[in-house]
C-alpha positions in Angstrom: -62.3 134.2 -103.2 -66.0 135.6 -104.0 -68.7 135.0 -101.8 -71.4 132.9 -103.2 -74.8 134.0 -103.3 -78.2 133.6 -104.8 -82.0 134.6 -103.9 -84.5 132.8 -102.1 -88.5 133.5 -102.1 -91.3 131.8 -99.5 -94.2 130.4 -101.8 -96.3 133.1 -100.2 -94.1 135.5 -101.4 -94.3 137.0 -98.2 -90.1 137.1 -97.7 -87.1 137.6 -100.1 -83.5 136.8 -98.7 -80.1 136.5 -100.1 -78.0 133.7 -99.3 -74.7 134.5 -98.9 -72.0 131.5 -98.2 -68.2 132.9 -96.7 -65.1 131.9 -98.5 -62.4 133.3 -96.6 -61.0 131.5 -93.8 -61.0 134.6 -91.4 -64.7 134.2 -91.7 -65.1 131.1 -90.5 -63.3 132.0 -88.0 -64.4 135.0 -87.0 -68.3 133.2 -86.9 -66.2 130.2 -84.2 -65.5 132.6 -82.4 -69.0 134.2 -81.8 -70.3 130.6 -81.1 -68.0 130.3 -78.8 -68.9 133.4 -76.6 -72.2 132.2 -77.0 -71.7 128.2 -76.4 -68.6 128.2 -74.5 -65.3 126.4 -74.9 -67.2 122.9 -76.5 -66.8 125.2 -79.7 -63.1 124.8 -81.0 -62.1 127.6 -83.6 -59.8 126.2 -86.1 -56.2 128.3 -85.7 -54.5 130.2 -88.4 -52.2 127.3 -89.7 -54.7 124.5 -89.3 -57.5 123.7 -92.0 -61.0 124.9 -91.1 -63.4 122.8 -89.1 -66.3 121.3 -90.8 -68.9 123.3 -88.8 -66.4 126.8 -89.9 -67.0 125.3 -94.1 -71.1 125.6 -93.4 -70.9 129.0 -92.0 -74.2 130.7 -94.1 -75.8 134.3 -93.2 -79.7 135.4 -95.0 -80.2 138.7 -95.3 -83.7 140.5 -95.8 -83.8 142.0 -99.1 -86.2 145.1 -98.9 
């Protein structure tokens, strides 16, 4: 699969980002696992044969666009 993306602009045109959405299940994962370091063990990564968490679906990133 494709990650999704699209453009954003602030009214004040002060800020343009793209919005990119992860597809692939090792990148949910991957972005548990940092929350995890950060959070501690309340944050449970899905494993490899089990379906994706809810909070691993809604992983986002924005990235400047120059």
């Amino acid at each position: 699969m494709r990650s999704l993306s699209c453009c954003a602009q602030r009214p004040d045109d002060s800020l343009l980002v793209e919005f990119s959405r992860f597809c692939q299940p090792t990148e949910f994962r991957g972005v548990s696992q940092l929350c995890r370091m950060k959070y501690g063990p309340c944050v449970k990564p899905s494993k490899p044969d089990e379906p994706v968490t809810e909070g691993e679906k809604a992983t986002f990133q924005l990235t400047p666009i120059a």
